[in-house]
C-alpha positions, 0 to 999 in steps of 0.5 A: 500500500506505499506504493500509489499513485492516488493523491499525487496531483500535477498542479503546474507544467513542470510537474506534469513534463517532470521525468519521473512522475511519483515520488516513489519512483524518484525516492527509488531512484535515489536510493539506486545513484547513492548505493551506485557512488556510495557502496558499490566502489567499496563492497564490489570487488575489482573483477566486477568493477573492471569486468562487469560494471565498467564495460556495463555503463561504457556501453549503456551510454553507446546503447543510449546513443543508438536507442537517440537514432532507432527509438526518438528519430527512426533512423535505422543505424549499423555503425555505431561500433564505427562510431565508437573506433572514432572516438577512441582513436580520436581521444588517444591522438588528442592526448598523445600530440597535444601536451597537457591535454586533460582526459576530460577535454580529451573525451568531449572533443572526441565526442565531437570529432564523432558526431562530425563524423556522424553528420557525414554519414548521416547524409544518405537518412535525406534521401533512403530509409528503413533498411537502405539506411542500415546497409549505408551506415553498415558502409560506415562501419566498415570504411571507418575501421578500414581507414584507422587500420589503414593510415598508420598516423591514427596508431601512431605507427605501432606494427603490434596492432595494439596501441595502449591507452594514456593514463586517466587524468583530471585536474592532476589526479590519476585514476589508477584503480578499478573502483576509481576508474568505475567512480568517473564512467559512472559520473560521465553516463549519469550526466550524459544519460540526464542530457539525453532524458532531458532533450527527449522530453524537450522541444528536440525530442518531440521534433525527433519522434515527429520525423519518426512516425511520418517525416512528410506530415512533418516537413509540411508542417514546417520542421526541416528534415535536414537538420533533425535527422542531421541533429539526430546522427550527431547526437547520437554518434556523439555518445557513441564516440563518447562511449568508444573512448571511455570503453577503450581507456576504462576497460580495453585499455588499449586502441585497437581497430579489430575491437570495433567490429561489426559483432560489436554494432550487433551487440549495441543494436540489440541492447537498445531494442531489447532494453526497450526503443524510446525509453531511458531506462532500456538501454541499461536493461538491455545492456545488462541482458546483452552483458550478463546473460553469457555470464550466468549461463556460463556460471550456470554450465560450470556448476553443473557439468564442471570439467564433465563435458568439453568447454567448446561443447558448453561454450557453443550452447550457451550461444544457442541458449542466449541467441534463442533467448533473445528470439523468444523475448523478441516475439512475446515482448517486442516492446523491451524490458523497459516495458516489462518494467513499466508493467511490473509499476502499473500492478504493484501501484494497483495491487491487490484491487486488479492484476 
């Protein structure tokens, strides 16, 4: 019974545009960021933080990116891994041929290197969509990895292939360990995550869902496809970029073209469908599925069969498992987990009076 919606009144606009509405959800929601920045750093150990925690944030902010371009603007993309190599090597060269250079300066201008680079392939949303668009920024993908294994100045002209990163540095201080390094991933997503929540409930977020369910009921009403699908692409190639660089220094903890496959654009294009398209939430849930699914299933093998039957035998059916998995929650949850999520709200706020 403390957990209801009946008496909480939206009196004004701001509280009726609010992000989350009941206060149980924002009490909630407290609770989650103080045992994120407050507990975790201290009881986790250095295998989840390092392994788990940190690749888990790295690639909700690129999920989140991706679900800016699929859910808000309806823009099919299969480059986001490309996107995540620009900022990567952009955010390596920037500290490597410019003396002093801060991480954080470092981050935000790789960001921006990729969201230019995002506008540029995003050129072909003017004139294809749907899946035409997906193969033209499958292209992307492909041409970006290409050129940085390519042109030896983006390594710096190392032959081994795997470059590794500089030191993660703010305002003199170094973050050496994996409960720090997890502390400043976690500190750039909330930020970034409360940008994006913040622009898709805005003005920019509306004009992206207007292109999204009818592009040509919204150029007729004045709004110019141009820059909102443009805006869009850069938007969303700019936390991807982000998310690259912080993927690389965080976790990888080296540059290196093979890391930004095709796989990877895969994996972050399921993360952002199965989390749940235009939500906030679904990124990180999707990106939680996507992540510990193998973990759990290869936990699960290990108990019970052990050193019984052959690794690769157990390795290959935790691939079926995970690939049927995901079949199966496509077909009878097409919406994501975020909306499992919302439907799990909507019963406990009126349970026990209807199920």
């Amino acid at each position: 019974m403390i957990y209801r919606q009946a008496g909480q009144f939206r009196t004004s606009y701001a509280a009726d545009s609010r992000a989350i509405p009941f206060r149980e959800d924002r009490v909630a929601l407290a609770l989650i960021l103080i045992a994120a920045y407050f507990v975790i750093p201290f009881t986790a150990s250095d295998y989840w933080l390092s392994v788990i925690l940190v690749p888990w944030l790295a690639l909700s902010l690129v999920a989140t990116g991706q679900n800016i371009l699929m859910g808000y603007a309806g823009q099919h993309s299969l480059g986001s891994a490309g996107f995540m190599a620009v900022g990567a090597f952009a955010c390596y060269n920037l500290m490597l041929r410019i003396d002093g250079m801060p991480f954080l300066v470092a981050l935000i201008l790789s960001g921006v290197i990729a969201a230019l680079v995002g506008v540029v392939f995003g050129l072909p949303s003017l004139r294809v969509r749907g899946i035409y668009l997906a193969v033209a920024t499958l292209a992307a993908q492909f041409f970006i990895v290409w050129v940085i294994d390519k042109f030896g100045w983006f390594t710096n002209y190392d032959t081994s292939g795997i470059i590794t990163t500089q030191r993660m540095e703010i305002f003199g201080y170094r973050f050496t360990t994996p409960a720090e390094q997890y502390l400043i991933v976690l500190g750039i997503v909330t930020a970034l995550t409360w940008l994006a929540d913040n622009m898709a409930r805005g003005r920019t977020g509306r004009n992206w869902m207007a292109v999204r369910d009818m592009d040509v009921a919204a150029e007729v009403m004045g709004l110019s496809l141009l820059r909102t699908k443009l805006q869009a692409f850069a938007i969303s190639s700019f936390y991807c970029g982000v998310g690259g660089a912080l993927f690389a220094y965080a976790f990888l903890r080296s540059v290196e073209p093979t890391a930004f496959d095709i796989y990877l654009s895969f994996r972050v294009m399921f993360m952002a469908i199965i989390g749940g398209l235009a939500t906030t939430i679904g990124p990180f849930l999707g990106a939680a599925f996507i992540l510990l699914m193998p973990v759990f299933l290869n936990t699960t093998f290990q108990g019970l069969f052990g050193a019984a039957v052959d690794a690769t035998i157990i390795s290959a059916l935790e691939q079926v498992i995970f690939g049927v998995a995901i079949i199966l929650f496509m077909i009878f949850e097409p919406l994501g987990l975020a909306r499992l999520l919302q439907i799990a709200q909507d019963r406990l706020r009126q349970w026990p009076f209807k199920y």
